[in-house]
C-alpha positions in Angstrom: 0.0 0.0 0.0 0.9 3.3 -1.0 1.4 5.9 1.9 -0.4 8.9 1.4 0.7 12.6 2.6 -2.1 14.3 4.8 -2.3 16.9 7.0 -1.4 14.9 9.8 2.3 13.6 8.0 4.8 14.7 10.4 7.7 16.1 8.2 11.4 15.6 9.2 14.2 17.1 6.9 17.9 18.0 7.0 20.1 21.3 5.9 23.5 21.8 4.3 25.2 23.5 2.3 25.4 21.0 -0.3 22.6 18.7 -0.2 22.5 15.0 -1.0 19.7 11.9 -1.3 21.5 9.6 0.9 19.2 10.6 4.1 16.1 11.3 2.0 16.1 7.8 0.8 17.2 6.2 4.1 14.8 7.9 6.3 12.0 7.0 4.1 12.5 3.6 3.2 12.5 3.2 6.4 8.8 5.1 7.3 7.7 3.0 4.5 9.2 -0.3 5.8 7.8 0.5 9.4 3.9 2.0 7.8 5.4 5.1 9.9 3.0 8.3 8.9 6.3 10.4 8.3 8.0 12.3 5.2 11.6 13.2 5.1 13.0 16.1 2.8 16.5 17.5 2.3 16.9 21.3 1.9 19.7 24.2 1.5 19.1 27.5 3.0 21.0 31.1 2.7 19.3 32.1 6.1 20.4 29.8 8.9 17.9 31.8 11.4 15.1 31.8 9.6 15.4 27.7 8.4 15.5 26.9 12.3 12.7 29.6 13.1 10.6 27.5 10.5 11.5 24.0 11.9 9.9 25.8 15.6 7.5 27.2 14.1 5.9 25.5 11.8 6.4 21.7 14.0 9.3 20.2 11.8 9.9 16.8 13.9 13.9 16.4 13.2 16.3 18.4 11.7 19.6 17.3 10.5 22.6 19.1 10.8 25.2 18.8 7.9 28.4 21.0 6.7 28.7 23.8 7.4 25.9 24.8 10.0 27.3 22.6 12.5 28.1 25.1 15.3 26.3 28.4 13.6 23.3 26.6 14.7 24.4 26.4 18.6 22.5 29.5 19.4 19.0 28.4 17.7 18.2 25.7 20.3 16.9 25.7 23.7 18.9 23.0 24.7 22.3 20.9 24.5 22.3 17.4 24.7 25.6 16.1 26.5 26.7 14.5 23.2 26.6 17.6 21.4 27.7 20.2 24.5 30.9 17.7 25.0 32.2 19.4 21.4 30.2 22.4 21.1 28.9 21.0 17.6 25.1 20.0 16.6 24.1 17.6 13.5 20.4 17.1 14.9 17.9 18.7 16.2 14.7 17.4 17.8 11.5 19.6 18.1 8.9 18.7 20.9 6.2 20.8 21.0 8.2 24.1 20.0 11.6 23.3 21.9 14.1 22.5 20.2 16.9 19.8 21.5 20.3 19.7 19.8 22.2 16.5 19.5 25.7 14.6 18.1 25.4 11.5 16.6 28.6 11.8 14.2 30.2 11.2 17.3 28.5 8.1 17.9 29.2 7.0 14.5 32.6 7.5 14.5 32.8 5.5 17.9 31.2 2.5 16.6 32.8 2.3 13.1 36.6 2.7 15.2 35.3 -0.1 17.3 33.8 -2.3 14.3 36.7 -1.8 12.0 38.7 -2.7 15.2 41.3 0.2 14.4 44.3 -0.3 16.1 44.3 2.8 19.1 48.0 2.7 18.5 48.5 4.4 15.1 49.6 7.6 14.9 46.8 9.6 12.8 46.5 13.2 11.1 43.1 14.6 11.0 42.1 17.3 8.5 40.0 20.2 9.4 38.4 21.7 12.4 35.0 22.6 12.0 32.0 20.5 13.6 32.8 17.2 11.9 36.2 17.6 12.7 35.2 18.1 16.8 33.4 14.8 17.0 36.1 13.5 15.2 38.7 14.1 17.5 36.6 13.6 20.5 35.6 10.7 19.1 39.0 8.9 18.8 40.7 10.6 22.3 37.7 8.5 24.1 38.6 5.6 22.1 42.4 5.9 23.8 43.9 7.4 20.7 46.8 9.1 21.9 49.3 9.8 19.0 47.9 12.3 16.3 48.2 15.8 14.5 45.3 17.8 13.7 45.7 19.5 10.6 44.0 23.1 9.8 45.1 26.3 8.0 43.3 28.1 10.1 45.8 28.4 13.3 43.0 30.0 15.8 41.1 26.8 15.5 43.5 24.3 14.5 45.6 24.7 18.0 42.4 25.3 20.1 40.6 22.0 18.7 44.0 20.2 19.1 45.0 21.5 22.8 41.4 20.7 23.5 41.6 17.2 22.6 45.8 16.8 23.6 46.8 16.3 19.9 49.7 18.0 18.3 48.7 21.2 15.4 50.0 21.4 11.9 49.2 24.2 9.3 49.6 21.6 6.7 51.1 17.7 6.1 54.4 18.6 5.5 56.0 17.9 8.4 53.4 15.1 9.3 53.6 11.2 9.1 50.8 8.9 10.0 49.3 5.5 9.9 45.6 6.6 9.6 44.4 9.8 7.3 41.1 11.2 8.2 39.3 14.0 6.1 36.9 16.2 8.3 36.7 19.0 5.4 34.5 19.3 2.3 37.6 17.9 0.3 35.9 15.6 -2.0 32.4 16.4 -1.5 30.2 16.3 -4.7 28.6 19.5 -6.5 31.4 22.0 -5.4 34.8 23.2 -6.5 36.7 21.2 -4.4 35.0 18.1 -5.4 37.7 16.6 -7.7 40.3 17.3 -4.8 42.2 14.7 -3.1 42.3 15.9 1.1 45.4 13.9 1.0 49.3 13.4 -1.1 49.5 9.8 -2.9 52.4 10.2 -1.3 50.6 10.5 2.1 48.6 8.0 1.4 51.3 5.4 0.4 52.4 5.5 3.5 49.6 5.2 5.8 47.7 1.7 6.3 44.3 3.5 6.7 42.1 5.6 5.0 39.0 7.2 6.6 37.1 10.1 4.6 34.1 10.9 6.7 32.0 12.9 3.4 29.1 10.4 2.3 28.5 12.2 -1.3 30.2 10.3 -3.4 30.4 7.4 -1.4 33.5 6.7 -3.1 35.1 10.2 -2.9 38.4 10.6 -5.0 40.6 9.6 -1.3 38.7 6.8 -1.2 39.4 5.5 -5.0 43.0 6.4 -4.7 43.3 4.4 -1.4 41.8 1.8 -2.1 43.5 1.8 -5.7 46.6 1.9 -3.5 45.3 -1.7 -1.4 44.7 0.5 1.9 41.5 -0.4 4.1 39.0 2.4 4.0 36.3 3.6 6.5 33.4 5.8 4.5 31.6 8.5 5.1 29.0 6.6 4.0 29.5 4.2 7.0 29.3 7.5 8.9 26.2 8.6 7.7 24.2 5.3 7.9 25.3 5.1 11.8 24.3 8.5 12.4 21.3 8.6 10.4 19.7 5.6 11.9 20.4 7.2 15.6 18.8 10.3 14.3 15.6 8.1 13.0 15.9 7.1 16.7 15.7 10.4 18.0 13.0 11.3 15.1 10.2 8.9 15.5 11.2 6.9 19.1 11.3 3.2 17.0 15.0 1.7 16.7 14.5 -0.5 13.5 16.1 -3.8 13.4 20.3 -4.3 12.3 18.8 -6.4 8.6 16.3 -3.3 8.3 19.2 -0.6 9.4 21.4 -2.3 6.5 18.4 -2.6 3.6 17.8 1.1 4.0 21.2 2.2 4.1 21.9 0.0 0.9 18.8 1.4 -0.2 20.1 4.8 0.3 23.4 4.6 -1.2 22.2 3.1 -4.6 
């Protein structure tokens, strides 16, 4: 049976800067899958204030939080959730009833992929960027016991405040830097802009680290992740990323945790 869109639909949606299908088609496979009276709708907006007045005002359920709105949205909420105060970054929002909760569930991704991959806590990484993404990033591998890495930022202010924050070591660029694991936090790679042909990392780099993690999701297979795996290096996806996160944001959304089989249908779903 076809769902049908009524008054009573409860909308959930996303913003970024450069918008992609990959949670549009998860989200609602998964309303259809679970007869769930819900829509889901990916949007762009040149007025951060007045996208988050509409999600208050006019009862948006859930809104995602993608690149580069991540911490521009901080002051739009009511409240912090621990996993999003922690890094002082937001990639969902949850309205009830007007008020509007702000949560982190990159970070939980990027805690369970480390642990499923079973990445060794021991290599010594190099992290690009230092926006949001990057934030739960870091966080994300200091709790796991990662002890040994470089964040890497042009931006100085930011770079050496994320990595003091975190106990990492700063770096304007990879020159100086060796690692075992490379991790893009930055649009590098990302499709529909200018920098999507761009590889966050050297071949050089790459050929001599063991693993590759790019966290952007569109392409799937971003031009780090080709060249890596070109090169016989394991790679971690931003893809991965986004499935984990977007399912605990379907959590958040609708209060139903669908099964693991069902969590992998829609994310293959959503990334064909």
């Amino acid at each position: 049976m076809v769902r049908q869109i009524n008054k009573d639909t409860t909308l959930c949606m996303s913003l970024a800067a450069r918008p992609s299908n990959f949670g549009t088609r998860f989200h609602n496979y998964l309303y259809e899958a679970l007869n769930l009276d819900y829509i889901y709708k990916a949007f762009t907006t040149q007025d951060l204030a007045a996208a988050i007045g509409g999600v208050r005002a006019l009862g948006v359920r859930g809104c995602a939080i993608s690149m580069p709105f991540k911490e521009a949205v901080i002051p739009m909420v009511h409240t912090l959730d621990a996993s999003a105060s922690a890094i002082d970054s937001v990639n969902t929002i949850v309205n009830s009833d007007g008020w509007l909760t702000a949560y982190n569930t990159d970070y939980m991704a990027i805690r369970q992929l480390l642990a499923a991959h079973q990445v060794d806590k021991n290599l010594v990484f190099a992290l690009r960027g230092s926006g949001g993404m990057a934030k739960a990033v870091a966080c994300a591998l200091r709790d796991a016991g990662f002890s040994a890495g470089t964040l890497v930022a042009r931006n100085a202010t930011r770079g050496k405040h994320l990595a003091e924050l975190y106990g990492f070591d700063w770096q304007p660029s990879m020159e100086q830097v060796q690692a075992d694991m490379l991790i893009n936090a930055t649009p590098l790679g990302m499709a529909g802009g200018a920098e999507a042909q761009i590889l966050a990392f050297s071949e050089k780099a790459i050929r001599a680290a063991q693993l590759i993690f790019d966290v952007v999701a569109s392409p799937p297979d971003t031009p780090l992740i080709r060249v890596a795996q070109a090169q016989g290096k394991k790679t971690i996806s931003g893809a991965e990323v986004f499935a984990i996160q977007a399912v605990e944001q379907f959590v958040l959304y609708t209060g139903i945790r669908p099964s693991d089989a069902l969590f992998q249908q829609a994310a293959n779903f959503a990334r064909g």
